[in-house]
DSSP file (Angstrom, degrees, kcal/mol; ACC not computed):
  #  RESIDUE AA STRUCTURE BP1 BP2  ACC     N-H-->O    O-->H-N    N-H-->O    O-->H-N    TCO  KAPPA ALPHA  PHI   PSI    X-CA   Y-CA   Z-CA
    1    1 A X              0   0    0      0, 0.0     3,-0.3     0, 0.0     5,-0.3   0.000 360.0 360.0 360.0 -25.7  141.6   75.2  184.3
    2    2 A X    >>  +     0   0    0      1,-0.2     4,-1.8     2,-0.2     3,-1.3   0.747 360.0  62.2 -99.9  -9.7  140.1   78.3  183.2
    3    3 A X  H 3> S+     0   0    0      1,-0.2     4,-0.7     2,-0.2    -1,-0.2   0.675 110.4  45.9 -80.2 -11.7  142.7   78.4  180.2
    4    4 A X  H 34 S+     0   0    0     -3,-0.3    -1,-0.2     2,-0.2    -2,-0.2   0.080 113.0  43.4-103.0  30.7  141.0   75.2  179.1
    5    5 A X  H <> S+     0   0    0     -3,-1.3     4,-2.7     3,-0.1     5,-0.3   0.317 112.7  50.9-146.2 -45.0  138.0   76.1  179.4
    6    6 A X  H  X S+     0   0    0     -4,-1.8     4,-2.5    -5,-0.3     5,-0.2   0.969 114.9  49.6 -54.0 -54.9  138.7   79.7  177.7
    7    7 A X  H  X S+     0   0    0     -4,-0.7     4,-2.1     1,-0.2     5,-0.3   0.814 103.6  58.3 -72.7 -12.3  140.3   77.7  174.9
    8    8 A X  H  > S+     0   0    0      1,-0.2     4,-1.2     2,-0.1    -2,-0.2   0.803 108.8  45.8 -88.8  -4.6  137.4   75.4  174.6
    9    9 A X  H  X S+     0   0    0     -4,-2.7     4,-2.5     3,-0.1    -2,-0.2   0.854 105.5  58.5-113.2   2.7  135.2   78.3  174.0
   10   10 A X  H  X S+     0   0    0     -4,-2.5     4,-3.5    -5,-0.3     5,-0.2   0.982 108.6  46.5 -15.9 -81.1  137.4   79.8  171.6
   11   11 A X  H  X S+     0   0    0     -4,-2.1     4,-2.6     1,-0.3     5,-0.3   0.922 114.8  43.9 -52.9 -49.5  137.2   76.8  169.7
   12   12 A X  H  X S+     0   0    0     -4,-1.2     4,-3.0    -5,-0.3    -1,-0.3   0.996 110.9  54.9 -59.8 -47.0  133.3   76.6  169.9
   13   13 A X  H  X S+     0   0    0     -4,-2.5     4,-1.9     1,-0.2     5,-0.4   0.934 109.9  51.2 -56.4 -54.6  133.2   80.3  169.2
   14   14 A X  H  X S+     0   0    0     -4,-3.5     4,-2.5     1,-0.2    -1,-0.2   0.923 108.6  53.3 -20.2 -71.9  135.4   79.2  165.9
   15   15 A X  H  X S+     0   0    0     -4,-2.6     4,-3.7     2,-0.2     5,-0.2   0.870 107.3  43.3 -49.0 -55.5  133.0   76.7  165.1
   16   16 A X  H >X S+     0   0    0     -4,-3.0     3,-1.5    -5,-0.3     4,-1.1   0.913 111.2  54.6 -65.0 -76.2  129.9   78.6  165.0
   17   17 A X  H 3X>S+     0   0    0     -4,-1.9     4,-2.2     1,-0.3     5,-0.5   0.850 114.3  45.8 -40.2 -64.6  131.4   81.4  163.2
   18   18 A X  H 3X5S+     0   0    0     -4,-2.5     4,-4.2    -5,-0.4    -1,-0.3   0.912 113.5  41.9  -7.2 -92.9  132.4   78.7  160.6
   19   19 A X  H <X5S+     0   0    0     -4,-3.7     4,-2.6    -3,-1.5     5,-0.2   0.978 118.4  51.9 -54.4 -58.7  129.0   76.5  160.2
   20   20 A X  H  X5S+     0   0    0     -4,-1.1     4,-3.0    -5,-0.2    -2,-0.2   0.868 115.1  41.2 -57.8 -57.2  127.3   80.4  160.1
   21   21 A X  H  X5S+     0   0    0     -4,-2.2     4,-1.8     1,-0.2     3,-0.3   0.961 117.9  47.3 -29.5 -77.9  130.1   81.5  157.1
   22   22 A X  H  X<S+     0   0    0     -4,-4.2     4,-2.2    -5,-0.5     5,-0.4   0.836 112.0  49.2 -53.1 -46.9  129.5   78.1  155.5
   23   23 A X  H  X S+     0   0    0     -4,-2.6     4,-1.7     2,-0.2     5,-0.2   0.957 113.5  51.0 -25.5 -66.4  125.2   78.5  155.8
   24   24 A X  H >X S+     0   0    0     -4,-3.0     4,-1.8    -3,-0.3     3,-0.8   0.873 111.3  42.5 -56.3 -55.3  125.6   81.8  154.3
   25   25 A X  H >X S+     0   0    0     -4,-1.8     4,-1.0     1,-0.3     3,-0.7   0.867 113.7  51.0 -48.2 -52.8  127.7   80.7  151.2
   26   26 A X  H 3X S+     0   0    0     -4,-2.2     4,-0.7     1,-0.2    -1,-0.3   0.541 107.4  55.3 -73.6 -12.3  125.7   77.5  150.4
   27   27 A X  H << S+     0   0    0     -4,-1.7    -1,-0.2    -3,-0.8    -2,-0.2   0.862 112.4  38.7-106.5 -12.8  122.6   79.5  150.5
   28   28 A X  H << S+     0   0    0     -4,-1.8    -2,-0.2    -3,-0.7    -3,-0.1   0.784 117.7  56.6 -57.8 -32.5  124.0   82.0  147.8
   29   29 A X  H  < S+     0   0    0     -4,-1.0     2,-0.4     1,-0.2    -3,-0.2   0.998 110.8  43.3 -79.2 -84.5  125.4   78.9  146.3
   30   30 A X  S  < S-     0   0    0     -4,-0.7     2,-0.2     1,-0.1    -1,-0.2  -0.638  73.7-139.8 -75.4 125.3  122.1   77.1  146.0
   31   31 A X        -     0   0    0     -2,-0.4    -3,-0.1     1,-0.1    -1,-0.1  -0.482  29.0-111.3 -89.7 154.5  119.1   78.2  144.9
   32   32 A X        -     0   0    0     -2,-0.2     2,-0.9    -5,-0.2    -1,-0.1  -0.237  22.0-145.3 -64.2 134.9  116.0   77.2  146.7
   33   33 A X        +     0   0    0     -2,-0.1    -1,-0.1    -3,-0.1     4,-0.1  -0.623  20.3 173.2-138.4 155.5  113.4   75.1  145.5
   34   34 A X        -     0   0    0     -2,-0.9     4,-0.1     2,-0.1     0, 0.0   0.108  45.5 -49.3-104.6-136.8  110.0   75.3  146.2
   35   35 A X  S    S+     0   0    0      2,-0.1    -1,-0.0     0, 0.0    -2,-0.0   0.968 108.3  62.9 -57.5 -65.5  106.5   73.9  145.3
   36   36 A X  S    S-     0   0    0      1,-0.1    -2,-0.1     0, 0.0     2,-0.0  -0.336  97.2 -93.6 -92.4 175.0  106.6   74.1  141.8
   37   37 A X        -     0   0    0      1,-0.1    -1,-0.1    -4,-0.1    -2,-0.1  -0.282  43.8-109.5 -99.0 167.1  109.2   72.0  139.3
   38   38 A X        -     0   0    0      1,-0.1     2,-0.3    -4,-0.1    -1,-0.1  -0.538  35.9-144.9 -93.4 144.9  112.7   74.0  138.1
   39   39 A X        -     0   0    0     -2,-0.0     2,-0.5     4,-0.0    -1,-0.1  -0.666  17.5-100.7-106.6-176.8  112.8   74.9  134.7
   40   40 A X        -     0   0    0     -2,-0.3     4,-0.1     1,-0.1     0, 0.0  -0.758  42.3-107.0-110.5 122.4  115.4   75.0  132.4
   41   41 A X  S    S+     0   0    0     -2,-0.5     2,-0.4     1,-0.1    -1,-0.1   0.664 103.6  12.7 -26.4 -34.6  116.8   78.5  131.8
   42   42 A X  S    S-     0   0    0      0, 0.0    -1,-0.1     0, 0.0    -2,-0.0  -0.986  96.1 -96.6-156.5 139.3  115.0   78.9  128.1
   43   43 A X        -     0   0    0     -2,-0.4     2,-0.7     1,-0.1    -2,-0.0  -0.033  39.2-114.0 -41.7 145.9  112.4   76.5  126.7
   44   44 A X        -     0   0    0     -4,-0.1    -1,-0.1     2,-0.0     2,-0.1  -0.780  21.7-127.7-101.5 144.2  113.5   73.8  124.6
   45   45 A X        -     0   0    0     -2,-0.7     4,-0.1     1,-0.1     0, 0.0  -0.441  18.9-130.6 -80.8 150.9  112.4   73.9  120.7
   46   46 A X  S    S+     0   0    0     -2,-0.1     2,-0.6     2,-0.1    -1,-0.1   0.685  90.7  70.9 -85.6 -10.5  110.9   70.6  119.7
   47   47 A X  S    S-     0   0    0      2,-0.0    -2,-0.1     4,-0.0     4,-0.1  -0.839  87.5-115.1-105.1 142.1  113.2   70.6  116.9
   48   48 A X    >   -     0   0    0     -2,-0.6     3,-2.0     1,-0.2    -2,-0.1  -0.061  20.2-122.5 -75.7-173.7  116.8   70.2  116.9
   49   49 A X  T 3  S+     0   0    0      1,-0.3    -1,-0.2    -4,-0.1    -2,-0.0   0.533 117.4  63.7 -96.4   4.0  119.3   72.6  116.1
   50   50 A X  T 3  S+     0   0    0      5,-0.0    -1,-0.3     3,-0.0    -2,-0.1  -0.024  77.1 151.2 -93.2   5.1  120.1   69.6  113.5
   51   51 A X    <   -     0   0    0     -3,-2.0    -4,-0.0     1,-0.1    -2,-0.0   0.263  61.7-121.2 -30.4 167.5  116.9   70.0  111.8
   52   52 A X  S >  S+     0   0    0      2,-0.1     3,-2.5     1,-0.1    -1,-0.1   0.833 114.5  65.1 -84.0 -50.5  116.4   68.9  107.7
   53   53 A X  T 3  S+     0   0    0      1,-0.3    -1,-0.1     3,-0.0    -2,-0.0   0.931 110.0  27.9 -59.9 -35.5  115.4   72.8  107.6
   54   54 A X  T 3  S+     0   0    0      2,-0.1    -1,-0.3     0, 0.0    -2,-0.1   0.315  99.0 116.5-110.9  29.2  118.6   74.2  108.5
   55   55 A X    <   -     0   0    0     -3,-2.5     2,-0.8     1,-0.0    -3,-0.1  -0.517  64.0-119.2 -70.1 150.2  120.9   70.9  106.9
   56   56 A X        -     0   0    0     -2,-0.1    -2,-0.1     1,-0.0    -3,-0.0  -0.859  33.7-102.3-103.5 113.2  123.3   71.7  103.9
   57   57 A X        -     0   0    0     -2,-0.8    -1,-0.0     1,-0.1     2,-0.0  -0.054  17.9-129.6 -21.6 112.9  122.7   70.1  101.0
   58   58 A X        -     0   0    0      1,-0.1     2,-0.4     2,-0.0    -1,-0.1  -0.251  33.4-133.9 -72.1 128.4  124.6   67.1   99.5
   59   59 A X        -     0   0    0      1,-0.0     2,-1.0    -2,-0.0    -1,-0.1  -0.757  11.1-126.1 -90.0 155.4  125.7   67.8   95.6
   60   60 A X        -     0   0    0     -2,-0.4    -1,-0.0     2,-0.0    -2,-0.0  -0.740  17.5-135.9 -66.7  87.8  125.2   65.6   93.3
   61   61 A X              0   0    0     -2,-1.0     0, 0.0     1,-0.1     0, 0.0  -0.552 360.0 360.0 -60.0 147.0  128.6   64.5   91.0
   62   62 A X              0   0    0      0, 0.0    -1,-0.1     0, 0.0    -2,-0.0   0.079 360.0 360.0 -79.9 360.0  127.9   64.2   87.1
């Protein structure tokens, strides 16, 4: 009895160490978020990177 009762807290002892591992990783993993809303690593320009400014010109044939 006490060798199943030694291996069942083995196993629990297992377990925690486990969920505790796994906490730790998912909370490096994911960053938190709090009150105010996630932005996007660098503003976005209201134009695209497909603008007429930065287009190449079509030639004309003769």
């Amino acid at each position: 009895m006490d060798l199943k009762l030694k291996q069942l807290n083995d196993s629990q002892h297992f377990q925690d160490i486990k969920k505790d591992m796994t906490n730790k990783v998912m909370s490096l993993a994911i960053p938190v978020i709090g009150v105010e809303p996630i932005l996007p690593q660098r503003e976005l320009d209201f134009e695209s990177s497909a603008s007429a400014n930065s287009a190449t010109p079509a030639y004309q044939q003769k």
